[in-house]
N, C-alpha and C positions, 0 to 999 in steps of 0.2 A: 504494500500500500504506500502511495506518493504523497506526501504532509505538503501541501503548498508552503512556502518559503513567506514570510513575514514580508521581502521584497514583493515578490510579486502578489500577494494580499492590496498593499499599499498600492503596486502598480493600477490593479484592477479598480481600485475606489476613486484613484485618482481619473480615470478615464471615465467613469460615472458622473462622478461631479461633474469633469469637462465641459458634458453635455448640457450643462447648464451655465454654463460661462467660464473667463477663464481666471475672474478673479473674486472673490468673497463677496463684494456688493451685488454684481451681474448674478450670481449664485442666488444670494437672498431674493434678488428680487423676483427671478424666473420659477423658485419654490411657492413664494408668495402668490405669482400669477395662477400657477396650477391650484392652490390651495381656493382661492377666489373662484375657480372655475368650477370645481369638482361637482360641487352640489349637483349646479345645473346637466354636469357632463352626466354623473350617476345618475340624474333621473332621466336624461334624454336616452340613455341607455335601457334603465329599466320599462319604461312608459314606451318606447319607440323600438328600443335596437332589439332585445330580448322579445317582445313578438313577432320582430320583423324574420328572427332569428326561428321562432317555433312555428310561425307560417311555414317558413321553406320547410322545414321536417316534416314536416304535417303533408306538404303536397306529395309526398312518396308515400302514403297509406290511404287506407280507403278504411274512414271516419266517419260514422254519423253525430258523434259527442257522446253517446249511449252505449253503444257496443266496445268492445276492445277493438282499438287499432290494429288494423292487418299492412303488413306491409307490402307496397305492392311494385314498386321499383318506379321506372317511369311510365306508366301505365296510363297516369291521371296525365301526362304531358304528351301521350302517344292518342288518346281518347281527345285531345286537344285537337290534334291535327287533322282528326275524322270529324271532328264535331261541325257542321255546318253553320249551326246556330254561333257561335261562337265567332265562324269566318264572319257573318252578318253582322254581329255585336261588333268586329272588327271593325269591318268597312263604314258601318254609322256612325263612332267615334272618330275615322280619319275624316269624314265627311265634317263630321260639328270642327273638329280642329280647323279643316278649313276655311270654312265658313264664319266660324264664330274668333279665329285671331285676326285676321285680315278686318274685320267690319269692328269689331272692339279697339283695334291698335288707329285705326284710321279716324272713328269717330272723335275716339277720345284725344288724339290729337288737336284735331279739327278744332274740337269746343275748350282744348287749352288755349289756343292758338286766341281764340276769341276772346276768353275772359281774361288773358293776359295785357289786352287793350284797355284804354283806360274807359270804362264805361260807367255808367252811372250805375248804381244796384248791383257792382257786379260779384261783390264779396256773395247777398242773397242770391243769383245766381248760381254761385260757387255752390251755395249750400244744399241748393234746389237740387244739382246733379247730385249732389254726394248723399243723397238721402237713401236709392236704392241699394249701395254699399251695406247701409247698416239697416237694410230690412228684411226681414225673414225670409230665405230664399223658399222654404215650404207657402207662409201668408201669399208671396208675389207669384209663386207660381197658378193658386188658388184661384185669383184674381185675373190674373191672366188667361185661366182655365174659361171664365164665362166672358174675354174679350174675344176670344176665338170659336164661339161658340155657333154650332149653326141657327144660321135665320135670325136667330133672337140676340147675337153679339155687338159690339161695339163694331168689330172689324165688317162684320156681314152687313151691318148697316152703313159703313162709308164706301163696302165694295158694291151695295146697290144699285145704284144709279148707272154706274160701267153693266150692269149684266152678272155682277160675280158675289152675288150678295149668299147666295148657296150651295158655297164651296164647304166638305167637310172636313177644317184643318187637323182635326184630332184625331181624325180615322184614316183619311184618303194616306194610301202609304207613299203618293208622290209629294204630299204635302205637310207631314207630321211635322218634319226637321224643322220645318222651316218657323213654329210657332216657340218649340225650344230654344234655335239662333234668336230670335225678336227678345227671349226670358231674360236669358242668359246674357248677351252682349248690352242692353238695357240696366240690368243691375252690377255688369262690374264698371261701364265706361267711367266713373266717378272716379273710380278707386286711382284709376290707368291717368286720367285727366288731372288728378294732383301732382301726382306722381310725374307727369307731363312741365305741369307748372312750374314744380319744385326747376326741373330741367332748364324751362325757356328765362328765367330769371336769374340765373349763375351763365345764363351768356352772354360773358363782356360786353358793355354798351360803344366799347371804343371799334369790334371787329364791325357790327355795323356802319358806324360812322365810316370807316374806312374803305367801305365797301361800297357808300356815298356816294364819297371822294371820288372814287373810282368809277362810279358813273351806275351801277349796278341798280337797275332796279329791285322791286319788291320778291318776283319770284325769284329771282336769281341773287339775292339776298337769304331767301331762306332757303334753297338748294343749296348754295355753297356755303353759309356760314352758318344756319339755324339747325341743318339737318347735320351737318361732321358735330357741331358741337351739343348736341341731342343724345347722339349715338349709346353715349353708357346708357342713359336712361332708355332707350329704343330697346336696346337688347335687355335691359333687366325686366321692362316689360313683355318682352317678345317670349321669354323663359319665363315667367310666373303665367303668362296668358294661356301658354301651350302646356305646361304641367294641368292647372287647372281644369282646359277644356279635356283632357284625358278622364280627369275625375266626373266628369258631371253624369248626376244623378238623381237628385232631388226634382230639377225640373220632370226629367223623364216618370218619375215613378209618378208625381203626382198628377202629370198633365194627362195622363194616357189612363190615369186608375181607374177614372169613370166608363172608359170602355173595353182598350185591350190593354191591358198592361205592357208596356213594349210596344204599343202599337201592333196592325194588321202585322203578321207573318214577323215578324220582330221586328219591324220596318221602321221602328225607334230605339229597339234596346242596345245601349252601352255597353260597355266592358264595363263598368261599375254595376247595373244594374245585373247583367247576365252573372256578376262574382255577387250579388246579394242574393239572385233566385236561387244560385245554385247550393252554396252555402244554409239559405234560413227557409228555404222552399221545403215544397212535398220533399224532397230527394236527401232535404239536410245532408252533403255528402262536401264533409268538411275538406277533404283532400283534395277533390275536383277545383273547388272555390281557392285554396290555396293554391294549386297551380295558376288559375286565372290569375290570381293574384301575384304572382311572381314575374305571369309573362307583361301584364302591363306594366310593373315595377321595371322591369327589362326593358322596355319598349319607351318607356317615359327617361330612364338614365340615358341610353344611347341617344334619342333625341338631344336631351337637354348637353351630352359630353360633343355629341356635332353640333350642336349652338356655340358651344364653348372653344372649340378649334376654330368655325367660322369666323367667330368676332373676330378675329385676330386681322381679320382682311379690312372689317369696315369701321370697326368700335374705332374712335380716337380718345385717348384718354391726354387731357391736358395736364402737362407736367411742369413743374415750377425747377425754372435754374436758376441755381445758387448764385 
């Protein structure tokens, strides 16, 4: 048996510490940051990482919550690839993705762009959009539920007059999406619209001005100077907008529950909704649901990791020299 030598003990602590600086203050203070942190880390961990952690175990058995756990390999991720429903769940979430970031990121530009002018009311303006932000996405869906309603809706009476007053948007399966996009892009554009603000207001009043001088009208003003210096904020909203529209759920379940849940032939159901039927449904079949769950965990990181390579082309990030 080999007794480590007292040297190399000390060697080893010494290159421990290292890692936290290279002198006793830098040390203190780097122990001190982790100590500051922990809580939060331990519970992000507990609350977050540790189920995210027995999801994926769970998707290799076939589970109802009731019975013992069978294990069954990749079975529930091979049952994935036959499942149809699931292809569909697919395709209507890539659809709300594109539909609902492109008309979210646009609008909510548009009406920063606006209220960053100097208008009268325009703080209560501010307010008015930011209202849907913090109201119930269950209440807004509800309410939306009898705007879209046939014959008797808000909508069916302004489509009136054109001929199109007896469309049925909550059944027809070429029409379902399109009253979730109006839910959805409606309650976050506030959020994206500050968020906007915050952006158009940290851009230098002198790059304008120079841009003047230069002869540069309004559009070409905010192409070249409003939209480079936008950019962080474009892409931080571009990445919360597309995670988000992966999840949506709420609209779906409530707008469709009065008649088909998921719409005709699932001609609305999600990938959140198809991991809630399949999970808390007749079939409780907790493994299946975990796999769902892993693959858009999957499907929403590689997105958001090719957001984050892309930026690197258009993001401009303004740097201060010393």
């Amino acid at each position: 048996m080999v007794t480590p030598s007292p040297l190399s003990s000390y060697q080893a602590m010494s290159s421990l510490l290292n890692l936290f600086g290279k002198t006793p203050l830098t040390r203190r203070r780097a122990l001190w940051g982790l100590l500051l942190i922990a809580p939060n880390t331990i519970g992000l961990f507990l609350f977050f990482g540790w189920p995210i952690l027995q999801s994926f175990r769970i998707s290799f058995y076939e589970w109802n919550a009731f019975n013992t756990p069978r294990f069954v390999d990749i079975e529930n991720f091979q049952r994935l690839y036959d499942d149809p429903m699931f292809r569909k769940a697919l395709t209507n979430t890539l659809k709300l993705v594109g539909f609902v970031v492109p008309l979210e990121m646009g609008l909510s530009l548009s009406l920063a762009l606006l209220l960053n002018q100097r208008l009268r009311g325009r703080i209560l303006f501010r307010t008015i959009y930011f209202l849907p932000v913090v109201t119930s996405t269950v209440a807004a869906s509800i309410v939306w539920t009898f705007v879209f309603q046939r014959r008797y809706g808000l909508m069916a009476a302004a489509l009136e007059p054109f001929g199109y007053g007896d469309l049925n948007w909550l059944v027809d399966p070429d029409l379902v999406l399109f009253p979730i996009v109006v839910v959805t892009v409606w309650q976050r554009i506030g959020f994206d619209m500050v968020l906007f603000l915050a952006g158009l207001q940290n851009v230098p009043r002198v790059l304008h001005e120079a841009a003047m001088i230069d002869g540069a009208n309004r559009w070409q003003r905010f192409r070249h100077v409003t939209l480079p210096m936008l950019s962080p904020t474009t892409f931080l909203i571009l990445t919360l907008a597309t995670i988000s529209s992966f999840q949506i759920f709420d609209q779906v379940y409530i707008m469709t529950s009065r008649t088909i849940r998921g719409g005709v032939g699932g001609s609305a159901r999600t990938l959140s909704l198809y991991l809630y039927e399949s999970g808390f449904g007749q079939s409780s079949d907790y493994g299946y649901a975990s796999a769902i769950a892993f693959i858009l965990f999957m499907i929403i990181l590689g997105i958001t990791v090719l957001q984050l390579i892309a930026q690197r082309r258009w993001v401009y990030y303004e740097t201060e020299s010393g």
